[in-house]
PyMOL Python script that loads the backbone (N, CA, C, O; Angstrom):
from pymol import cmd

cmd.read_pdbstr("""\
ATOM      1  N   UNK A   1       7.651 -12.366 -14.010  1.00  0.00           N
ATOM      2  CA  UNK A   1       7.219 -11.071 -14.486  1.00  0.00           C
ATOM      3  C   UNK A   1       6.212 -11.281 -15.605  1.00  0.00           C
ATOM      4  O   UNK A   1       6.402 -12.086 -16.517  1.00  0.00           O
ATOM      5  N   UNK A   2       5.206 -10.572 -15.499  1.00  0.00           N
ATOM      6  CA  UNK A   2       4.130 -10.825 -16.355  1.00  0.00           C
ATOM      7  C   UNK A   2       4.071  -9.271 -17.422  1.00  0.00           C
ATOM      8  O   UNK A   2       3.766  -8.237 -16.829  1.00  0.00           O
ATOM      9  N   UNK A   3       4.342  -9.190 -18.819  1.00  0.00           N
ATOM     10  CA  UNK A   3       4.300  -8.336 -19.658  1.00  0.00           C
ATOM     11  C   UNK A   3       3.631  -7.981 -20.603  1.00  0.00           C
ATOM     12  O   UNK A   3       4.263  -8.109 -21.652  1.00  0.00           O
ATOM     13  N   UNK A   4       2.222  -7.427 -20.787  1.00  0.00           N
ATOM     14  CA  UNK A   4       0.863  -7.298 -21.275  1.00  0.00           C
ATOM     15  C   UNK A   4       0.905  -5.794 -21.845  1.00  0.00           C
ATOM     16  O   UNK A   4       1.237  -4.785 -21.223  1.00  0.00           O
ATOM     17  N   UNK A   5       0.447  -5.903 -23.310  1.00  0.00           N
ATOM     18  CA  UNK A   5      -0.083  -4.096 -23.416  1.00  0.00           C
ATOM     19  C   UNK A   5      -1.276  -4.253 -23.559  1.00  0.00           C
ATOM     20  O   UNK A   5      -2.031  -5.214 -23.702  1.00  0.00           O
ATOM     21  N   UNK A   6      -1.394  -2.753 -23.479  1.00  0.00           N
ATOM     22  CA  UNK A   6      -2.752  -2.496 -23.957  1.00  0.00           C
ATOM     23  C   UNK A   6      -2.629  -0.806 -24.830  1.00  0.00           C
ATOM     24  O   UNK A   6      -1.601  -0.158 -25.025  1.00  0.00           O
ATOM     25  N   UNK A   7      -4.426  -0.361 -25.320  1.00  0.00           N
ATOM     26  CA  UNK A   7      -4.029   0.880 -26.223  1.00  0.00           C
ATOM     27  C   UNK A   7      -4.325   1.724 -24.955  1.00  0.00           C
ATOM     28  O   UNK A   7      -4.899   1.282 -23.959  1.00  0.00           O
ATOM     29  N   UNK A   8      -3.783   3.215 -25.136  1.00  0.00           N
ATOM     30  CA  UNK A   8      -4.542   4.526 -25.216  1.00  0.00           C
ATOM     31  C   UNK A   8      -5.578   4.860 -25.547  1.00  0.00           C
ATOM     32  O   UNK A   8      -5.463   5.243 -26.711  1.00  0.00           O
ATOM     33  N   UNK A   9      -6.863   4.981 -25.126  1.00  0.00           N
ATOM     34  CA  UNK A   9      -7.949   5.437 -25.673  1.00  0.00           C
ATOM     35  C   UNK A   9      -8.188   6.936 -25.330  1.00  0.00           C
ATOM     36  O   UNK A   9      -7.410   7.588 -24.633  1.00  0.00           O
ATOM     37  N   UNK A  10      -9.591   7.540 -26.005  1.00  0.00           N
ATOM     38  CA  UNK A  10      -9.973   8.782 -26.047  1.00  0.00           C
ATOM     39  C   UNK A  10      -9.950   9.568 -24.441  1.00  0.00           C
ATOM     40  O   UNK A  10     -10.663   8.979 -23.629  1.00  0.00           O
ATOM     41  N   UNK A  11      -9.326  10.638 -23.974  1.00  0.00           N
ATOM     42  CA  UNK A  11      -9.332  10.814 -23.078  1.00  0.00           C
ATOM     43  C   UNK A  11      -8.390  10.347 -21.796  1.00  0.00           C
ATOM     44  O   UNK A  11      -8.488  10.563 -20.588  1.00  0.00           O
ATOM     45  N   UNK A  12      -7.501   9.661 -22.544  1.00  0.00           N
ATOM     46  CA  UNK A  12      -6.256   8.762 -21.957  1.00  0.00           C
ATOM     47  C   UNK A  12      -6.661   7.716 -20.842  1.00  0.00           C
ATOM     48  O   UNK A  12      -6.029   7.312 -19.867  1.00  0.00           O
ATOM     49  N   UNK A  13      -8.016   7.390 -21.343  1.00  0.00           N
ATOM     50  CA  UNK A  13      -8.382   5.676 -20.848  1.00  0.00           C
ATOM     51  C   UNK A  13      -7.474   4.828 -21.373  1.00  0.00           C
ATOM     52  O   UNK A  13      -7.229   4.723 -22.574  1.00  0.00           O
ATOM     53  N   UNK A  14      -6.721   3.921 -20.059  1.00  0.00           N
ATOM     54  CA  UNK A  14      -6.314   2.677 -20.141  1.00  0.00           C
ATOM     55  C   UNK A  14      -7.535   1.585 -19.725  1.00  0.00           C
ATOM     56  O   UNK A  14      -8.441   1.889 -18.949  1.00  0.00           O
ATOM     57  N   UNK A  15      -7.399   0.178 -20.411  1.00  0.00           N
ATOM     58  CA  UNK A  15      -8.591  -0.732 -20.133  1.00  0.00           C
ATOM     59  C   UNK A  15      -6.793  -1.547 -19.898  1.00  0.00           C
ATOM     60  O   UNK A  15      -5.803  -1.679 -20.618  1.00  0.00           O
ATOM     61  N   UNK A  16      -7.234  -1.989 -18.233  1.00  0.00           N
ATOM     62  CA  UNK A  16      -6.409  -2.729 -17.613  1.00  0.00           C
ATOM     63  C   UNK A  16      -6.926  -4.316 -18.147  1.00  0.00           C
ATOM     64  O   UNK A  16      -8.089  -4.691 -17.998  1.00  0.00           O
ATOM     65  N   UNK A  17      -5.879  -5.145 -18.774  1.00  0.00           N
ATOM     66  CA  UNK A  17      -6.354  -6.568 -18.913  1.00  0.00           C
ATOM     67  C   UNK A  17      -6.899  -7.388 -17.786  1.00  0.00           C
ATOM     68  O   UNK A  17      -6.716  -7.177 -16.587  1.00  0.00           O
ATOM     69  N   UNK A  18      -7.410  -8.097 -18.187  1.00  0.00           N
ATOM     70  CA  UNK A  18      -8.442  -9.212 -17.358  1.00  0.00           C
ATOM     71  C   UNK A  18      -7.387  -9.831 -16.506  1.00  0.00           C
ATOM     72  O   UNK A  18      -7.790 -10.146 -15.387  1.00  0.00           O
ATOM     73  N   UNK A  19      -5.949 -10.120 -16.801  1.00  0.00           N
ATOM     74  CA  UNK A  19      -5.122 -10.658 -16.080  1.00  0.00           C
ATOM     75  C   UNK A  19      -4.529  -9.940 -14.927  1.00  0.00           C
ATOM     76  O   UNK A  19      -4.535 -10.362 -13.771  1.00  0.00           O
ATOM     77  N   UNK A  20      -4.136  -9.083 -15.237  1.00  0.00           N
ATOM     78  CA  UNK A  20      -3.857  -7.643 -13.793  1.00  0.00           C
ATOM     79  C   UNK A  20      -4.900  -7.675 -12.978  1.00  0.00           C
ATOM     80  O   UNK A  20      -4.814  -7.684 -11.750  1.00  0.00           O
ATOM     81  N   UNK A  21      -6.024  -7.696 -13.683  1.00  0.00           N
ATOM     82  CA  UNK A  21      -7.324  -7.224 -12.570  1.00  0.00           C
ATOM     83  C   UNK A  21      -7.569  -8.719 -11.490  1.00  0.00           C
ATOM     84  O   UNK A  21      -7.773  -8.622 -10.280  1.00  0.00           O
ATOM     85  N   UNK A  22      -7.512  -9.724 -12.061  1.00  0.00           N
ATOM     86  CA  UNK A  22      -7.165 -10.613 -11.139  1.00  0.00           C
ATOM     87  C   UNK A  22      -6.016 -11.179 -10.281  1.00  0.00           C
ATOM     88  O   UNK A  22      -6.101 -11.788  -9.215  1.00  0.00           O
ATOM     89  N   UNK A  23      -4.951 -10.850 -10.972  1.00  0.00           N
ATOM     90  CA  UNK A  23      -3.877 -10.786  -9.811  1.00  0.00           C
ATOM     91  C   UNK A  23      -3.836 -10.065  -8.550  1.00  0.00           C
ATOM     92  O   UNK A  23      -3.530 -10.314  -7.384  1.00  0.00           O
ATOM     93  N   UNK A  24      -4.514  -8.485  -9.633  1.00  0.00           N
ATOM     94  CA  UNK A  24      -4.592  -7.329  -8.157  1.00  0.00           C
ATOM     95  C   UNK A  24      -5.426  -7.860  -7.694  1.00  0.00           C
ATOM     96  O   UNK A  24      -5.001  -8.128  -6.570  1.00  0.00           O
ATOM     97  N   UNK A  25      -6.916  -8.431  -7.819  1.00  0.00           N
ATOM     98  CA  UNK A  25      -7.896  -8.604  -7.177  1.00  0.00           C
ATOM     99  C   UNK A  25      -9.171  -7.387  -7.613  1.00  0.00           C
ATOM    100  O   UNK A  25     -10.235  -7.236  -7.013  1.00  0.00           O
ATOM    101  N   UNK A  26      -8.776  -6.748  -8.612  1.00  0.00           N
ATOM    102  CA  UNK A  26      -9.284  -5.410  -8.900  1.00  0.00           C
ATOM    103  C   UNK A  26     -11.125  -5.658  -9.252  1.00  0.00           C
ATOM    104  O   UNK A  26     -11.405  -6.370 -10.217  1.00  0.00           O
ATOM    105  N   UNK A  27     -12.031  -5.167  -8.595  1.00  0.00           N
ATOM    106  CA  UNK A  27     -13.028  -5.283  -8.522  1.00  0.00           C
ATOM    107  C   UNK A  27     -13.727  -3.623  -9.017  1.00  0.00           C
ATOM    108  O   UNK A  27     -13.218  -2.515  -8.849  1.00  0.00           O
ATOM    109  N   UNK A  28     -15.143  -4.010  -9.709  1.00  0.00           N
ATOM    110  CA  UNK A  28     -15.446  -2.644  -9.920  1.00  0.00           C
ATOM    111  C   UNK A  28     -15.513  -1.718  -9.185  1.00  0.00           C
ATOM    112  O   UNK A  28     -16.242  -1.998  -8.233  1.00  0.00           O
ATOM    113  N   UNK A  29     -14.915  -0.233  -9.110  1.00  0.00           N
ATOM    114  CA  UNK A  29     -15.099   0.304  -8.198  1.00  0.00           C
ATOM    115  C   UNK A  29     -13.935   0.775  -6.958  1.00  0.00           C
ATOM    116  O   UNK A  29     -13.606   1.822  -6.401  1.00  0.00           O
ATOM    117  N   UNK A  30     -13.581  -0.552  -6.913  1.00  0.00           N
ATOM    118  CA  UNK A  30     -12.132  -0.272  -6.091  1.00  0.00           C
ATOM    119  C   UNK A  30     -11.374   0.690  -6.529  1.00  0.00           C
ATOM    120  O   UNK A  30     -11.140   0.847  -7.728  1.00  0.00           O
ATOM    121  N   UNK A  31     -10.991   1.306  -5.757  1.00  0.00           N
ATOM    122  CA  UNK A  31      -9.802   2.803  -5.610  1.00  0.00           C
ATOM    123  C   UNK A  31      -8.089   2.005  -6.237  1.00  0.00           C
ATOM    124  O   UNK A  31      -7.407   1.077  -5.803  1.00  0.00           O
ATOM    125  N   UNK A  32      -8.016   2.469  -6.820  1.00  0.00           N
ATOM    126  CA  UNK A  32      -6.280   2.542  -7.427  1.00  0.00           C
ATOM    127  C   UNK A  32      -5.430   3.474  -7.531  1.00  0.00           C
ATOM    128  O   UNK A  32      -5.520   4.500  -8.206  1.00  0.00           O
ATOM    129  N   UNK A  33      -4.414   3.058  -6.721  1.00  0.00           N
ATOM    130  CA  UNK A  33      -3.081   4.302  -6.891  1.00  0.00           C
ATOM    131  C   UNK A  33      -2.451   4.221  -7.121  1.00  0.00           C
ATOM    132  O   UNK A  33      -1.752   3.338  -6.625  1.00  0.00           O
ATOM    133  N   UNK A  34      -1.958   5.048  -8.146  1.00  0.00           N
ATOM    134  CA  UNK A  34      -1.089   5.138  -9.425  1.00  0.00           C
ATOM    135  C   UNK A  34       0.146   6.088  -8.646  1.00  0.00           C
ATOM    136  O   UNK A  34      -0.118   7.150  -8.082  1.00  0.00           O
ATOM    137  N   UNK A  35       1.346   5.583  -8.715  1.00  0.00           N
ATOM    138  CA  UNK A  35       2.965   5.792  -8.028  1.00  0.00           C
ATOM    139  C   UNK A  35       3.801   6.313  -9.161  1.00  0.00           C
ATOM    140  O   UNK A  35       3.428   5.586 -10.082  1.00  0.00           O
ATOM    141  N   UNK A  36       4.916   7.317  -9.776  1.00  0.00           N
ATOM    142  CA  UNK A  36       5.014   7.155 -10.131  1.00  0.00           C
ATOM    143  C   UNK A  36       6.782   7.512  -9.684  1.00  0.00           C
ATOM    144  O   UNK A  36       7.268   8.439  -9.037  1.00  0.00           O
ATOM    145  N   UNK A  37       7.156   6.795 -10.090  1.00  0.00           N
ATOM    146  CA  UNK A  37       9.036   6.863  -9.687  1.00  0.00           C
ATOM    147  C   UNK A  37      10.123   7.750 -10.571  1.00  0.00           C
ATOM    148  O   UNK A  37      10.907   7.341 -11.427  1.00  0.00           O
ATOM    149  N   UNK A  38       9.947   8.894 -10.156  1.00  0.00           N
ATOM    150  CA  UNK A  38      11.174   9.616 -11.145  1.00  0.00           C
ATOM    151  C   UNK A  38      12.398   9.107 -11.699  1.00  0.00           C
ATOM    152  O   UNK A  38      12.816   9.421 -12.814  1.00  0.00           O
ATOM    153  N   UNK A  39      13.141   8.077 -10.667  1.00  0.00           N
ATOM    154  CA  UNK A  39      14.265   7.799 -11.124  1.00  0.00           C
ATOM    155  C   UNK A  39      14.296   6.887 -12.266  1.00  0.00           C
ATOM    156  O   UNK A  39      15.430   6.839 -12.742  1.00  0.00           O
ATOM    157  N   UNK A  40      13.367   6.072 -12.934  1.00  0.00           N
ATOM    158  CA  UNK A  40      13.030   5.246 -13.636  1.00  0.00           C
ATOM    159  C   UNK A  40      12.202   5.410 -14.535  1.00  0.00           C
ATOM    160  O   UNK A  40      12.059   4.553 -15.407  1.00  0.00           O
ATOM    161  N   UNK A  41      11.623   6.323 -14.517  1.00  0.00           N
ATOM    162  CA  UNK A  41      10.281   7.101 -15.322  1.00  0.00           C
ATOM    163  C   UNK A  41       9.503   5.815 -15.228  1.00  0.00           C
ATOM    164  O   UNK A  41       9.343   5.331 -16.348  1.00  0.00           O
ATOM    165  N   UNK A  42       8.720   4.778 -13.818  1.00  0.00           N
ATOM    166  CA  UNK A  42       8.245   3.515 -14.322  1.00  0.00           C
ATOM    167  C   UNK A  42       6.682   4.336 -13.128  1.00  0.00           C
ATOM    168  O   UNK A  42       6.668   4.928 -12.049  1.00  0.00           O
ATOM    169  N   UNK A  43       5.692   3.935 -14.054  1.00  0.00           N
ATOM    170  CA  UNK A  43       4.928   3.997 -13.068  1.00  0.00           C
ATOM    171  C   UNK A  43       3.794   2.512 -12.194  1.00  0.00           C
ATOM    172  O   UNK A  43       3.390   1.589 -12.902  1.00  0.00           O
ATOM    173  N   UNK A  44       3.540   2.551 -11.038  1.00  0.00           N
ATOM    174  CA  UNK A  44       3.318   1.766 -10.285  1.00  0.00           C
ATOM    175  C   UNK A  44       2.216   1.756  -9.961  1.00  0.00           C
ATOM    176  O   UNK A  44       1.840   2.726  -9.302  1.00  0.00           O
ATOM    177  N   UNK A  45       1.092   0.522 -10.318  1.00  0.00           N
ATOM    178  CA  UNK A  45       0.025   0.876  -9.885  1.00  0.00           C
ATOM    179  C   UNK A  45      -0.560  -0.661  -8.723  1.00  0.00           C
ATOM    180  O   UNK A  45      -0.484  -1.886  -8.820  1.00  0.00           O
ATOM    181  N   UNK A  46      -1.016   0.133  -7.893  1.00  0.00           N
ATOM    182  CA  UNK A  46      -2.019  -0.701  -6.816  1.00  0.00           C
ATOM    183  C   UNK A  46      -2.907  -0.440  -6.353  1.00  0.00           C
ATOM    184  O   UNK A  46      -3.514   0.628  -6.431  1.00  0.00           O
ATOM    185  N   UNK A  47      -3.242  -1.667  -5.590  1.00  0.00           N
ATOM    186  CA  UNK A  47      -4.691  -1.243  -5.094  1.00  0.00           C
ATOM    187  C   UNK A  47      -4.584  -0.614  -3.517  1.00  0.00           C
ATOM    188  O   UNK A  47      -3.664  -0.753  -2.712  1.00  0.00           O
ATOM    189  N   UNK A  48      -5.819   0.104  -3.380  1.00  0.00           N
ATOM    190  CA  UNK A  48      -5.382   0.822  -1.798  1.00  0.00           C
ATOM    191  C   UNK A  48      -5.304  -0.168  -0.733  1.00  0.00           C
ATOM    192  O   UNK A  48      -4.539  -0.104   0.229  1.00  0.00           O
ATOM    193  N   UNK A  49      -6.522  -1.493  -1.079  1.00  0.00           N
ATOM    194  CA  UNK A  49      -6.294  -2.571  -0.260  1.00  0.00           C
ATOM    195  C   UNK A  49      -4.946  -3.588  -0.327  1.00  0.00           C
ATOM    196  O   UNK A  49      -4.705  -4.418   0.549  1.00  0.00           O
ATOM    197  N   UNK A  50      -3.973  -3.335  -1.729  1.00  0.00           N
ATOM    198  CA  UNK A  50      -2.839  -3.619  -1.217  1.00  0.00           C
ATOM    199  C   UNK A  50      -1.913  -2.908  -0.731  1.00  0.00           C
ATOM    200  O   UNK A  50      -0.898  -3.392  -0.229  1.00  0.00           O
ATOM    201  N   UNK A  51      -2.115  -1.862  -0.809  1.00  0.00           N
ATOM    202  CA  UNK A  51      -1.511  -0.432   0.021  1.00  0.00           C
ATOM    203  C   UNK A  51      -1.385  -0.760   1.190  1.00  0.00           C
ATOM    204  O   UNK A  51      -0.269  -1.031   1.633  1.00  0.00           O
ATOM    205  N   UNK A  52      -2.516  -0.812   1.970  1.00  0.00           N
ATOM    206  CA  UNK A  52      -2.716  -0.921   2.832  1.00  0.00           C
ATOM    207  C   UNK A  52      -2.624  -1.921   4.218  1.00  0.00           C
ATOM    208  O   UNK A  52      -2.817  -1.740   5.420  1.00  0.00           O
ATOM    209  N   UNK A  53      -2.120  -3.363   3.155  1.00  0.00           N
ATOM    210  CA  UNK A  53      -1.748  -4.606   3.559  1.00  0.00           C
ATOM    211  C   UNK A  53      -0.439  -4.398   3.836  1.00  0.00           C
ATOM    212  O   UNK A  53      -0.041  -4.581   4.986  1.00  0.00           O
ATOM    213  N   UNK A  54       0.347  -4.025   2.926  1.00  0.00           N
ATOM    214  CA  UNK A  54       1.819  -3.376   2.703  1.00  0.00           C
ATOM    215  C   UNK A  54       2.398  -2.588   4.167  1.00  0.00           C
ATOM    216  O   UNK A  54       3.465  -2.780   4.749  1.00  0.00           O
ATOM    217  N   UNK A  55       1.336  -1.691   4.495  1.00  0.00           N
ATOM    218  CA  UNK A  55       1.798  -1.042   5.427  1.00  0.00           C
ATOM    219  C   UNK A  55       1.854  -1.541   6.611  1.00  0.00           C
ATOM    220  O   UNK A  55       2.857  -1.377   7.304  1.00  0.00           O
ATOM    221  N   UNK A  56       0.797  -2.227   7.036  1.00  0.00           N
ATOM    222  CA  UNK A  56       0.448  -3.258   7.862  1.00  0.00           C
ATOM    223  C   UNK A  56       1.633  -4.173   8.312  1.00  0.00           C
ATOM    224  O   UNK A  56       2.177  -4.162   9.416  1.00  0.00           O
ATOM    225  N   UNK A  57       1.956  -5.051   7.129  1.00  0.00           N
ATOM    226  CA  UNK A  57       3.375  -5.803   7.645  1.00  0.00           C
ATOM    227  C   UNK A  57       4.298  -5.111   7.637  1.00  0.00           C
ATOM    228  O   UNK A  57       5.229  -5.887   7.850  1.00  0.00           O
ATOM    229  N   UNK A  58       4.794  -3.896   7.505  1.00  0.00           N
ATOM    230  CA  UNK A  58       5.948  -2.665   7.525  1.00  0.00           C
ATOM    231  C   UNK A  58       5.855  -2.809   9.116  1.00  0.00           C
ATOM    232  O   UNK A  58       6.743  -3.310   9.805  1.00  0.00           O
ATOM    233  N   UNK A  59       4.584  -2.266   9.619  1.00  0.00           N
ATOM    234  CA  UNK A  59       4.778  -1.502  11.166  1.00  0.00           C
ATOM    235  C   UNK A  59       4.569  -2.939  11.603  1.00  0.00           C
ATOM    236  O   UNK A  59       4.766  -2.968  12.818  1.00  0.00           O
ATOM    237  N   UNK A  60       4.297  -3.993  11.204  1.00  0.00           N
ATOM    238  CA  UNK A  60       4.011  -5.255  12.245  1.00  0.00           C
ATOM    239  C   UNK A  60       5.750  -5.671  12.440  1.00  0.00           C
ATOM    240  O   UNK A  60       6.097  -5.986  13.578  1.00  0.00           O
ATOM    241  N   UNK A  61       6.639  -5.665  11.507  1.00  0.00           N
ATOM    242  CA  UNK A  61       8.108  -5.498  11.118  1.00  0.00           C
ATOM    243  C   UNK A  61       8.657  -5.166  12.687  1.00  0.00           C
ATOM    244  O   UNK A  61       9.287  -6.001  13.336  1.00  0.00           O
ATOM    245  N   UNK A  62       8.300  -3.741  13.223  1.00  0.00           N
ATOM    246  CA  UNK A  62       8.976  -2.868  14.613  1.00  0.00           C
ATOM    247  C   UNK A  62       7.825  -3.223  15.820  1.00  0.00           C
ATOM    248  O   UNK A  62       7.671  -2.510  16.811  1.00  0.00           O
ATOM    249  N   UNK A  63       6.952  -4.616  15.509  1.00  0.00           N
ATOM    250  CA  UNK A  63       6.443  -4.524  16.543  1.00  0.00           C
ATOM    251  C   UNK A  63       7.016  -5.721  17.557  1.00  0.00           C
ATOM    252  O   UNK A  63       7.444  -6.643  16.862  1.00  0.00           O
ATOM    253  N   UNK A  64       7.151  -5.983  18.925  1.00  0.00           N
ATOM    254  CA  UNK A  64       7.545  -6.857  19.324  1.00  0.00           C
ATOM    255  C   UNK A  64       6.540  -7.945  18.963  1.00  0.00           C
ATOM    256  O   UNK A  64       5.442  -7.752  18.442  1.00  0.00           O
ATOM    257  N   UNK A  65       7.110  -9.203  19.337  1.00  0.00           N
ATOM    258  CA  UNK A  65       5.775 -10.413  18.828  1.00  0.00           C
ATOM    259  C   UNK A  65       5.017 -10.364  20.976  1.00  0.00           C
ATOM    260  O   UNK A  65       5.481 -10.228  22.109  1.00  0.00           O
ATOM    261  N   UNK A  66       3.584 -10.595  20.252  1.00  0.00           N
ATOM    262  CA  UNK A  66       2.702 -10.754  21.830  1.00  0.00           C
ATOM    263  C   UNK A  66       3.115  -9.443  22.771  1.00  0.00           C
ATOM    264  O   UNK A  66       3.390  -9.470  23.971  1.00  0.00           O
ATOM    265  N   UNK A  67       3.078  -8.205  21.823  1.00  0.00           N
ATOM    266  CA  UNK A  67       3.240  -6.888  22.889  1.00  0.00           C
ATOM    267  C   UNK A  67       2.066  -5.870  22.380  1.00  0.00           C
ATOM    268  O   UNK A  67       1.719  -5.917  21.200  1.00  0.00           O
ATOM    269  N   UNK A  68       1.629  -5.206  23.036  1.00  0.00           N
ATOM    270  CA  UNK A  68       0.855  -3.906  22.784  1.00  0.00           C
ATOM    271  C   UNK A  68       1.323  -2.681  22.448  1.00  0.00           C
ATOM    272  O   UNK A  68       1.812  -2.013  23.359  1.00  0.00           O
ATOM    273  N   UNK A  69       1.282  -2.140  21.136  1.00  0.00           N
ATOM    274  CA  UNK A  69       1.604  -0.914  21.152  1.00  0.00           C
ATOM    275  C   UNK A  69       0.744   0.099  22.003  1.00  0.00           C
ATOM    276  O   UNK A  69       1.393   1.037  22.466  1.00  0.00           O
ATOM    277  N   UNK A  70      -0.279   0.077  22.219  1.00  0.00           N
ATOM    278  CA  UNK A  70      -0.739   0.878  22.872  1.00  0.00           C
ATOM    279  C   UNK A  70      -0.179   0.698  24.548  1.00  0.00           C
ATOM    280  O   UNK A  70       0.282   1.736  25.022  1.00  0.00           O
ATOM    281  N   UNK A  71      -0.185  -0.548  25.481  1.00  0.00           N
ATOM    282  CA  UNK A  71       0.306  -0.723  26.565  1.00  0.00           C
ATOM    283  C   UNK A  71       2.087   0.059  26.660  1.00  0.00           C
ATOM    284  O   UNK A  71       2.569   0.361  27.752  1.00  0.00           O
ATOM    285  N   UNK A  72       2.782   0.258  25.448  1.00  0.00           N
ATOM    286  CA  UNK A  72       3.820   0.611  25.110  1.00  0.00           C
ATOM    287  C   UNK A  72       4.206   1.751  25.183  1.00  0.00           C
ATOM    288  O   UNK A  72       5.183   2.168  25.804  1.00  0.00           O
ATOM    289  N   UNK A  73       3.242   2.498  24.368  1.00  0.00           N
ATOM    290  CA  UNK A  73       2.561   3.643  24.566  1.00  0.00           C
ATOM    291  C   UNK A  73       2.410   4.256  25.957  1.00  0.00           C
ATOM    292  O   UNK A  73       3.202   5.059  26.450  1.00  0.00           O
ATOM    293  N   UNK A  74       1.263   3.768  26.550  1.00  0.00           N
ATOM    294  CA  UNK A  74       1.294   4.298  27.515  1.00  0.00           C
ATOM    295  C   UNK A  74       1.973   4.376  28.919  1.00  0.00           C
ATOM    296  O   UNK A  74       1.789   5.058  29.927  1.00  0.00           O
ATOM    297  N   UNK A  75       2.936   3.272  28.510  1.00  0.00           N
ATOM    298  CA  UNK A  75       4.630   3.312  29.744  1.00  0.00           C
ATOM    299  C   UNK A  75       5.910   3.842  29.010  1.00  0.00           C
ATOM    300  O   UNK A  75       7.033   3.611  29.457  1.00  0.00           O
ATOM    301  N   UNK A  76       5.770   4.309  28.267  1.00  0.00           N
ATOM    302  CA  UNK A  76       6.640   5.390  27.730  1.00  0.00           C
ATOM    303  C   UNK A  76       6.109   6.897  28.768  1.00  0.00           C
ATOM    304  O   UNK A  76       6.719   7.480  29.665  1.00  0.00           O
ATOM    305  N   UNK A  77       4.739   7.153  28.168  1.00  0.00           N
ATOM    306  CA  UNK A  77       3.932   8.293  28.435  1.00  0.00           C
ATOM    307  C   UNK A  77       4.596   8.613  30.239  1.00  0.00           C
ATOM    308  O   UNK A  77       5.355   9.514  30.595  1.00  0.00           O
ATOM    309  N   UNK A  78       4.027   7.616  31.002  1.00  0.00           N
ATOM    310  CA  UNK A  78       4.197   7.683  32.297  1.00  0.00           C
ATOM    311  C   UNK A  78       5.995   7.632  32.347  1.00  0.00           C
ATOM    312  O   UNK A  78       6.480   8.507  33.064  1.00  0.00           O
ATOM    313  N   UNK A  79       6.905   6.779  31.716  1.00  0.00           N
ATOM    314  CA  UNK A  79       7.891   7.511  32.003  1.00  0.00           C
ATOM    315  C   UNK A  79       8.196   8.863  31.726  1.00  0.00           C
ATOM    316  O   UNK A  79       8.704   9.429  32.695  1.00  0.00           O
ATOM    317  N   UNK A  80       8.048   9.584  30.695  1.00  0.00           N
ATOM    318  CA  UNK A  80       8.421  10.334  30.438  1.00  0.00           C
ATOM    319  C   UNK A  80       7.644  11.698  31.352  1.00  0.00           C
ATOM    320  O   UNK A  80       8.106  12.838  31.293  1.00  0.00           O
ATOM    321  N   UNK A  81       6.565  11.387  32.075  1.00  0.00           N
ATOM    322  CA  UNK A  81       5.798  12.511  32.729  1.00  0.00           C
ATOM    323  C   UNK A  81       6.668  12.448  34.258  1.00  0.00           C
ATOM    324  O   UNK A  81       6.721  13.403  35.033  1.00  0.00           O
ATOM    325  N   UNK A  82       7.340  11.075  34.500  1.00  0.00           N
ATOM    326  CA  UNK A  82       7.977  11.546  35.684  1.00  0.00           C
ATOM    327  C   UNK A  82       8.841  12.759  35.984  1.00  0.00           C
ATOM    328  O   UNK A  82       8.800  13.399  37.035  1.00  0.00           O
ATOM    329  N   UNK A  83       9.572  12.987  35.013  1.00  0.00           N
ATOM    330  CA  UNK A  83      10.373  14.485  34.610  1.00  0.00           C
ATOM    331  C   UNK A  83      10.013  15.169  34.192  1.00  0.00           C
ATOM    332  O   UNK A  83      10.847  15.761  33.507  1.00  0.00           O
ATOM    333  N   UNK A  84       8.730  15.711  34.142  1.00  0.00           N
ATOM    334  CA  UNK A  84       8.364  16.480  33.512  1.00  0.00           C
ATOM    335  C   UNK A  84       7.960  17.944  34.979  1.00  0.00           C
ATOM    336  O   UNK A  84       7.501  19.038  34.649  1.00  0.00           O
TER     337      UNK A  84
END
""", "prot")
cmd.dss("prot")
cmd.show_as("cartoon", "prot")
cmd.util.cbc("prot")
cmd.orient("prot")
């Protein structure tokens, strides 16, 4: 666990340290989203490109290994139109 402050500035600018920005990978410009967890009052911040990585191995998680979701997809589809 890595534990760094920083101030509050005018307008409630945070200046994220040089060390976060390279862990995240944080480049000028890049989009950040800020999470914030009620039960903990902690808030969570990432990048959309790790957002987005995140989600990626979630649904790769329910996928079979060497199958097509879309081929999957579409033999569901055809079963389900037989009764229809």
């Amino acid at each position: 666990m890595t534990i760094l402050t920083t101030n509050v500035s005018q307008g409630g600018r945070i200046v994220l340290p040089i060390e976060i920005r390279q862990k995240l990978g944080i480049q000028v410009g890049d989009q950040i989203i800020l999470e914030w967890i009620e039960e903990t009052s902690e808030l969570r911040l990432m990048t959309r490109k790790l957002r987005l990585q995140r989600a990626r191995k979630l649904v790769q998680s329910y996928i079979k290994p060497a199958s097509s979701m879309v081929d999957e997809l579409i033999a569901e589809r055809r079963e389900a139109a037989k009764y229809e």
